[in-house]
C-alpha positions as CSV (number, residue, x, y, z in Angstrom):
1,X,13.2,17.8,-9.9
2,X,10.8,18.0,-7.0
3,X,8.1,15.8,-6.2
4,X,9.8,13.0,-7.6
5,X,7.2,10.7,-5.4
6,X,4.4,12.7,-5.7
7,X,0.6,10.7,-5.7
8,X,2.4,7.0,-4.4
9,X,1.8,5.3,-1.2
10,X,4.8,3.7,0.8
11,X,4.6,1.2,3.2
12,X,7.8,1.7,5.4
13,X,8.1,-1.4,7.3
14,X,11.0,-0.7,10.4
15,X,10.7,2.8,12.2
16,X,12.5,2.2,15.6
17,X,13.2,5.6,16.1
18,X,14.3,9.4,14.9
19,X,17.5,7.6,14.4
20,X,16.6,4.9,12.3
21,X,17.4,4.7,8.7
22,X,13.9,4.0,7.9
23,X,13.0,6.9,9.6
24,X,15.3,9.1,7.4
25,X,13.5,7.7,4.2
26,X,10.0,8.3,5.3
27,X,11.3,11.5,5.8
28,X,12.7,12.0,2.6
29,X,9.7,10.3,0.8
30,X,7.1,12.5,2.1
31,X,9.1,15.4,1.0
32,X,9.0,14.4,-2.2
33,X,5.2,13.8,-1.8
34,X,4.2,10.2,-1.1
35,X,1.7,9.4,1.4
36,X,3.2,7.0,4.0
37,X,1.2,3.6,5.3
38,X,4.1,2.4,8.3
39,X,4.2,-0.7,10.8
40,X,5.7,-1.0,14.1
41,X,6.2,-4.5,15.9
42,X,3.4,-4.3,18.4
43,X,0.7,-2.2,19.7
44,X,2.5,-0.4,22.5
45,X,4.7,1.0,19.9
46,X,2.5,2.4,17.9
47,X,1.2,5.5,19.9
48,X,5.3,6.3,19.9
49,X,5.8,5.7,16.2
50,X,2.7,8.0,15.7
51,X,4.8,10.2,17.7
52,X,7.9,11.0,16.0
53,X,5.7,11.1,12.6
54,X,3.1,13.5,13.3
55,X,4.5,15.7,11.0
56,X,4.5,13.3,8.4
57,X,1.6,12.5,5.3
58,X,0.9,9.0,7.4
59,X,-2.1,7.6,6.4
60,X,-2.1,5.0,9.0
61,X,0.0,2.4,11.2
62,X,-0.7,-1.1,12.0
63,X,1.2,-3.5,14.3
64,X,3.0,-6.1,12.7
65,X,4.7,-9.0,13.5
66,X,6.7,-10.5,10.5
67,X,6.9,-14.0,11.8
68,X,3.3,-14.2,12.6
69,X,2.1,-15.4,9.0
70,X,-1.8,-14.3,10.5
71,X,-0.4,-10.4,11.2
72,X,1.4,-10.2,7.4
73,X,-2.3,-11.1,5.8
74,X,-3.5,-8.6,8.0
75,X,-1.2,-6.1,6.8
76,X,-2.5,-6.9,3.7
77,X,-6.0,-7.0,4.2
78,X,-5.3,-3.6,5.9
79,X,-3.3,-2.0,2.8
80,X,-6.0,-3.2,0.7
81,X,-8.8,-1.0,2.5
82,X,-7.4,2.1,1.3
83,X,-8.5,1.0,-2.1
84,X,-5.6,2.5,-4.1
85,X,-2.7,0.7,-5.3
86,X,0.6,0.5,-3.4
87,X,3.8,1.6,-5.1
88,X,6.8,1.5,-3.1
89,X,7.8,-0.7,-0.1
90,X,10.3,-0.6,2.5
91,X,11.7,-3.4,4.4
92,X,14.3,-2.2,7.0
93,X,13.8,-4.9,9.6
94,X,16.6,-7.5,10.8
95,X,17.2,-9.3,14.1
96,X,19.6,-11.0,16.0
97,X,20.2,-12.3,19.3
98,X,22.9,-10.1,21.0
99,X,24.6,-13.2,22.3
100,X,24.9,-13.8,18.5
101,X,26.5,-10.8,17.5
102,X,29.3,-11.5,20.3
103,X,30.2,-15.3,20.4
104,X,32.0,-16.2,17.8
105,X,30.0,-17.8,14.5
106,X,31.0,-21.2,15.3
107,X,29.0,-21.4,18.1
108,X,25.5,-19.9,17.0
109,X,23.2,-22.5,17.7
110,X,20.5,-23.6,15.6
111,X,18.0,-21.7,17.1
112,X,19.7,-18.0,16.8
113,X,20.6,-19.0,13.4
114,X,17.3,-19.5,12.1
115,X,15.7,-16.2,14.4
116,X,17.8,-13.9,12.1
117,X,16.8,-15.8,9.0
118,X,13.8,-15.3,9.7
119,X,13.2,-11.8,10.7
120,X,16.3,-10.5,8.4
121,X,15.7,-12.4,5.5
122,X,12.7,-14.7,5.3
123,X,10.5,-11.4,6.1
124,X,11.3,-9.8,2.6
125,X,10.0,-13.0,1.1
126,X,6.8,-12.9,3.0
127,X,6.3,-8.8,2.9
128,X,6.9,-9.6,-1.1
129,X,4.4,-12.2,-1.5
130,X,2.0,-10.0,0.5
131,X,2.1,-7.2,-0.9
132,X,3.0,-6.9,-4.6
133,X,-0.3,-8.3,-5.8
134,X,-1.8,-4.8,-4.4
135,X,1.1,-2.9,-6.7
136,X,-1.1,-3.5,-9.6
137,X,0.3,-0.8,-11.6
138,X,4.2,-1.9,-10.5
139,X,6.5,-0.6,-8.5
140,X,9.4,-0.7,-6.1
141,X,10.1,-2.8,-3.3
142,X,13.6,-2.3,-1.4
143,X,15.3,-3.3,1.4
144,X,18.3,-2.8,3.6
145,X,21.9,-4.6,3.6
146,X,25.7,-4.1,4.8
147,X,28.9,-5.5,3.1
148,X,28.7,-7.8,6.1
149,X,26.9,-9.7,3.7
150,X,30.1,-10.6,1.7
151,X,32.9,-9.6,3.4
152,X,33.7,-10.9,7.5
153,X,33.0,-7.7,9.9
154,X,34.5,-8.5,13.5
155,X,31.0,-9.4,15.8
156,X,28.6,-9.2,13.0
157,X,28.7,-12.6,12.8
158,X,25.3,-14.5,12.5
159,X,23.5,-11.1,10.9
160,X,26.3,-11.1,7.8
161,X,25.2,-14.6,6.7
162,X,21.6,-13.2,7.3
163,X,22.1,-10.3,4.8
164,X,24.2,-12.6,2.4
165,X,20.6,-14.5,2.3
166,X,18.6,-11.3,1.8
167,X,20.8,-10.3,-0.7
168,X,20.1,-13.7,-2.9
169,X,16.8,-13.0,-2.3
170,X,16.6,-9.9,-3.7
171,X,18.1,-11.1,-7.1
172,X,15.1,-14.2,-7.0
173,X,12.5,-12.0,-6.6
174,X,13.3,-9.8,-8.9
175,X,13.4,-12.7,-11.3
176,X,9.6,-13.1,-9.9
177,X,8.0,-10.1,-10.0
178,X,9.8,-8.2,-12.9
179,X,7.1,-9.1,-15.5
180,X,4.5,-7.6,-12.8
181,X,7.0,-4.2,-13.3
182,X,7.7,-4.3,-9.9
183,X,11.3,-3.9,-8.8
184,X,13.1,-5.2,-6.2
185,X,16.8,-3.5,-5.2
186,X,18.5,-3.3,-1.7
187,X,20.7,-0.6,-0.5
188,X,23.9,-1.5,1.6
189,X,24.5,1.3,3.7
190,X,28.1,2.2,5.2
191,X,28.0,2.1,9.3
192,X,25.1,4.4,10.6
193,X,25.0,4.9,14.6
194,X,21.9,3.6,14.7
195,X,20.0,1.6,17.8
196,X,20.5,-1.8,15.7
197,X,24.1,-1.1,15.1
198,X,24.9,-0.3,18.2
199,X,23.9,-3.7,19.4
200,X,27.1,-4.8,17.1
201,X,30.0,-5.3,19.6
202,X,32.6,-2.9,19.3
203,X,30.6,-1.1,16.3
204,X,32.2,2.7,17.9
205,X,35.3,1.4,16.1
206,X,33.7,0.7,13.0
207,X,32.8,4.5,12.8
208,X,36.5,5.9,14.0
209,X,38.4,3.5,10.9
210,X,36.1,4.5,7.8
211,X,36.7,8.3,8.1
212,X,40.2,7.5,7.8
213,X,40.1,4.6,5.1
214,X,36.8,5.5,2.6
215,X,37.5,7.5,-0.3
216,X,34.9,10.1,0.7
217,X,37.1,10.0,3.9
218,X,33.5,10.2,6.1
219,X,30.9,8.2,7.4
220,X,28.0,8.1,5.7
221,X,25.0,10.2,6.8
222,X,21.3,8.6,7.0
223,X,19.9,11.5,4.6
224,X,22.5,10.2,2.0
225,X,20.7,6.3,2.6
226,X,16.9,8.2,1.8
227,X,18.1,10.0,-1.0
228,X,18.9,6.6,-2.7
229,X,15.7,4.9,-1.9
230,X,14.4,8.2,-3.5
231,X,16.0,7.3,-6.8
232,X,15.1,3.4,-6.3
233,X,11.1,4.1,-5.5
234,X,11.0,7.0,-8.7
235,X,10.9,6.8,-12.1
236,X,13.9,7.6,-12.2
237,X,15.2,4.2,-11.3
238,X,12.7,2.3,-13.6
239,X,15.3,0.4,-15.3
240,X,17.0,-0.8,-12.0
241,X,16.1,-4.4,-10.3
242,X,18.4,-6.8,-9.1
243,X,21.3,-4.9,-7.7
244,X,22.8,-3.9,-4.2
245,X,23.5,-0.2,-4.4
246,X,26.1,0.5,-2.0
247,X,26.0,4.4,-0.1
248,X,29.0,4.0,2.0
249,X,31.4,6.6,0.8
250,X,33.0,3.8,-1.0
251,X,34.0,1.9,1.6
252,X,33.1,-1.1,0.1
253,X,35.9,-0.8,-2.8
254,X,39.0,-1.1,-0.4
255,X,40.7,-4.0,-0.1
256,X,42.7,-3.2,3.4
């Protein structure tokens, strides 16, 4: 079933590179024909983002800063100018100090604690509010999570109780904005070697013990992420809100 996308615009919020899971969905979304609006942080990334998307249906890219409530309105103002309603969004940002991801929990001070709520969590909220008045015929808003969220990972530390907040966020606002017919899901992907994961301490072991312990006996690929959002931002997932769908070759279902 081709062209399961075909006539929406996305907003992909989260390109960092070629080897970035948000990358992989753009990917997948334009090939199944949805025209892409994307963000990078700040204006000196954006000639590089245009970069590694030339090849892609973009049909434009504005700097933003999620914890800047002045750039978010902007971001709105700016999806508003293409005067055609917005049907899928992507939020695949999250931050942490690196000092956080390494010193044990105990000792995350207030500050680093409320950095990643805010960037990791908060920014769904504010992306949300943003932009689902401009999905005026619904749609599908989604986001990103790991079983860090629920279950301790060695060094993830500070970004799993992060994640256990964007999770809980995802159920609220789908409580919110399901009578717009807008949908709200996350996927929780199994370990990616992506530049974000790699800032996880000792994340190369991570990748060597799922092969070995995940029913699927692999590691999950980025394509395998995209193809859910696919499903999630389609038709074909119009009864779906609310939930964490987890793509991790059923990592998630182990006990040891």
């Amino acid at each position: 079933m081709p062209n399961l996308l075909e006539g929406k615009l996305a907003l992909v919020l989260g390109i960092a590179n070629k080897w970035s899971l948000a990358y992989a969905i753009a990917r997948a979304f334009a090939r199944e024909g949805a025209t892409l609006a994307l963000t990078c942080l700040a204006p000196k990334y954006k000639d590089g983002l245009a970069e590694i998307t030339s090849d892609l249906p973009v049909a434009g890219i504005l700097p933003c800063d999620v914890t800047k409530e002045e750039e978010i309105a902007g971001l709105q103002e700016w999806l508003a100018g293409m005067q055609r309603p917005l049907d899928v969004v992507v939020h695949s940002l999250a931050f942490a100090n690196r000092e956080d991801l390494t010193r044990d929990f105990v000792q995350t001070p207030r500050s680093g604690f409320l950095l990643a709520q805010e960037v990791s969590a908060y920014s769904l909220v504010a992306i949300a509010r943003a932009t689902a008045p401009l999905m005026t015929g619904g749609g599908s808003l989604l986001t990103l999570t790991y079983i860090g969220s629920t279950r301790v990972v060695p060094n993830y530390n500070v970004m799993g109780v992060a994640k256990a907040s964007l999770e809980a966020s995802v159920r609220y606002l789908a409580s919110d904005l399901g009578p717009k017919n807008i949908r709200v899901n996350a996927i929780s992907a199994g370990p990616v070697r992506t530049a974000s994961a790699r800032a996880v301490k000792d994340f190369s072991s991570i990748l060597e013990v799922v092969p070995k312990r995940a029913p699927l006996r692999r590691n999950t690929e980025p394509a395998e992420v995209a193809d859910t959002a696919v499903f999630l931002a389609s038709e074909l997932a119009r009864g779906v809100t609310g939930n964490i769908l987890f793509v991790d070759a059923g990592m998630q279902l182990m006990g040891l």
